[in-house]
C-alpha positions as CSV (number, residue, x, y, z in Angstrom):
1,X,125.4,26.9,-163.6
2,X,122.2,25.0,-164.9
3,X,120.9,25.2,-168.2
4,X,118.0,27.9,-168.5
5,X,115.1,26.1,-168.8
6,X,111.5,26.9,-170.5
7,X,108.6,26.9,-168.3
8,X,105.1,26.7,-169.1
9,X,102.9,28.1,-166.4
10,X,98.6,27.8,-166.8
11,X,96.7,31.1,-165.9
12,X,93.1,31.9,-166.1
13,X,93.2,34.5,-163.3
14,X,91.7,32.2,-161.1
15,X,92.9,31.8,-157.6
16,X,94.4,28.5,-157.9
17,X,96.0,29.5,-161.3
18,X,97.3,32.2,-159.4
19,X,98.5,30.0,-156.7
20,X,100.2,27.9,-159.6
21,X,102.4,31.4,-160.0
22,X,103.3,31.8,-157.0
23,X,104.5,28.3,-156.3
24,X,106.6,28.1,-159.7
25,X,108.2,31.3,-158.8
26,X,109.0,30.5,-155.1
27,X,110.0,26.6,-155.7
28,X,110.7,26.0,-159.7
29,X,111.6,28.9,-161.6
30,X,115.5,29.6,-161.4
31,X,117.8,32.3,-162.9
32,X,117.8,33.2,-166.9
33,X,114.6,30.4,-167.1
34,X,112.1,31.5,-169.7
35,X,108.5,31.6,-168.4
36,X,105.8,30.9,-170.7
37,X,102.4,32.2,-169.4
38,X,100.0,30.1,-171.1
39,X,96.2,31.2,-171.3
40,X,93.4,29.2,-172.7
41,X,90.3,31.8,-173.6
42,X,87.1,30.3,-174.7
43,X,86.7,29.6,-178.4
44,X,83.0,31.8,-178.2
45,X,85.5,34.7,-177.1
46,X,85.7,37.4,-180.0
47,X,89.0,39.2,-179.3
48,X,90.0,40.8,-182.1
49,X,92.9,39.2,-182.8
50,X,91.2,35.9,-183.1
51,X,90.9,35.7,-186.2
52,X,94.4,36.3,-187.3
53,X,95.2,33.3,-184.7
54,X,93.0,30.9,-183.7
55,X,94.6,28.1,-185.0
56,X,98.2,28.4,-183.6
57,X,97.6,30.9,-180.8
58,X,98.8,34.6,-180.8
59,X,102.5,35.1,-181.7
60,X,104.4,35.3,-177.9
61,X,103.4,38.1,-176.1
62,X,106.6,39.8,-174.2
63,X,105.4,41.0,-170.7
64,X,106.1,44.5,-171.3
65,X,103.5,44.3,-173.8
66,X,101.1,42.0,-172.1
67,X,100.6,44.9,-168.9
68,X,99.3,47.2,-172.0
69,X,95.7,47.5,-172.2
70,X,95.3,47.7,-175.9
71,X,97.2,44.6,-175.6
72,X,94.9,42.5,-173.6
73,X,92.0,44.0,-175.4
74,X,93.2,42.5,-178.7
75,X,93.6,39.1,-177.2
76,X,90.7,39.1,-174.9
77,X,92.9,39.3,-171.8
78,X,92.1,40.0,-168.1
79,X,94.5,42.7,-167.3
80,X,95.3,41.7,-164.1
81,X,98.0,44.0,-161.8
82,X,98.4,40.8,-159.2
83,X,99.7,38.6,-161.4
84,X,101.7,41.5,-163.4
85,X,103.4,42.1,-160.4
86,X,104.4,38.8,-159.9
87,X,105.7,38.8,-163.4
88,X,107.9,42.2,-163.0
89,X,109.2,40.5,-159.7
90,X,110.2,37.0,-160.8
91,X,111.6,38.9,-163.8
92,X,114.0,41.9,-162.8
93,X,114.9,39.4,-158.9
94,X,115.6,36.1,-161.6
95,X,116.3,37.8,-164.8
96,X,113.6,35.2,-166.2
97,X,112.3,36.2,-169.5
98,X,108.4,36.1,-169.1
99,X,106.2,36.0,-172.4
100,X,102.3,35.1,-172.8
101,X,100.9,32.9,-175.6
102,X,97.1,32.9,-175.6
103,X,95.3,29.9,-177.0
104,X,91.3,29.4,-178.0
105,X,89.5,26.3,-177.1
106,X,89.9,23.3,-175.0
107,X,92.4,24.0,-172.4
108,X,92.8,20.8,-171.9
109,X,94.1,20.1,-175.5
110,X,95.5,23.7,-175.8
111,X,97.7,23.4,-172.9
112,X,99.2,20.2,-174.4
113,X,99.7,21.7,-177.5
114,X,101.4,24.3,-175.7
115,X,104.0,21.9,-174.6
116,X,104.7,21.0,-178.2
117,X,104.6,24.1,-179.9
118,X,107.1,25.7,-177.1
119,X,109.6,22.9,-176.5
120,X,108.8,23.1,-173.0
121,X,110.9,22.0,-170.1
122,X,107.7,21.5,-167.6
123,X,104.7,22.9,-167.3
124,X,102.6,24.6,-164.0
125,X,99.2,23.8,-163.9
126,X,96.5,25.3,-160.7
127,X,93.8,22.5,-159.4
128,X,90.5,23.8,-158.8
129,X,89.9,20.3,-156.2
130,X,86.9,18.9,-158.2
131,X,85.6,16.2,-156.4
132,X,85.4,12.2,-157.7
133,X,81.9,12.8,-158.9
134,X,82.3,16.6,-160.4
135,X,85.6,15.2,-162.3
136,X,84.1,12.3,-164.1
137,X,81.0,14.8,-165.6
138,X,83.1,17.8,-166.3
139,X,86.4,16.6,-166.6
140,X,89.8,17.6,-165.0
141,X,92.1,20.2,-166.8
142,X,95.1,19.3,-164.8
143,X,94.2,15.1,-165.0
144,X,93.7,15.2,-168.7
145,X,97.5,17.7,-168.6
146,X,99.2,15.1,-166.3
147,X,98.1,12.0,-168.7
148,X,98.8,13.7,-172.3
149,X,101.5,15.9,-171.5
150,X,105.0,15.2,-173.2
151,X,106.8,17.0,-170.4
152,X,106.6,16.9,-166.3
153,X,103.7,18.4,-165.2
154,X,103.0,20.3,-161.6
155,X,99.5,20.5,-160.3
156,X,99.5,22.9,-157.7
157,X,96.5,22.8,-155.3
């Protein structure tokens, strides 16, 4: 039996973050792995919990908690059922512990940061496809994630 690993997965409830999900869960994630869902809000968000956190990110968020809408509320969370689901699955099928961590700022320098700060293992990271041009003038989450990060990192497209 392998060691249980920590896995960092991105998520901004956009399709591709979503798809990010669904790959780690069908191809990475394995038994007893803890699953670190890793969101990056804006720093002009005004959750109220913000204030408390802002500079280390919210304490870890266990997924029982994160389906509660009071919950997402305080952290400025999309409650999203899709991606709950997937949680619940890979959870009880894996018996992977899931928890959230939400971040404001810079995802590209949050999500590094996240790496740090949660000793993880690898980290899952969605690409929205930018083209050449598009990437240069608004930069590349997952680019600047592959280059800094102090762990492996898979860009799912």
């Amino acid at each position: 039996m392998s060691k249980a690993r920590t896995i960092g997965i991105a998520m901004d409830y956009s399709p591709t973050s979503k798809s990010a999900l669904k790959w780690a869960i069908d191809n990475l994630i394995e038994s007893e792995d803890t699953i670190y869902i890793i969101i990056v809000l804006s720093p002009k968000s005004d959750p109220v919990n913000k204030k408390l956190f802002a500079d280390t990110g919210s304490p870890l968020i266990p997924l029982i908690e994160l389906k509660e809408v009071d919950v997402c509320k305080k952290y400025g969370i999309t409650a999203d059922p899709e991606v709950f689901e997937m949680l619940e699955t890979v959870a009880s099928t894996k018996k992977a512990k899931v928890e959230a961590k939400v971040y404001w700022g810079d995802p590209r320098e949050k999500l590094c940061e996240a790496v740090d700060h949660l000793k993880l293992d690898s980290i899952v990271v969605g690409s929205r496809g930018l083209g050449a041009l598009k990437r240069v003038f608004l930069g590349s989450v997952s680019n600047h994630v592959v280059e800094n990060a102090t762990c492996p990192v898979t860009v799912v497209k």
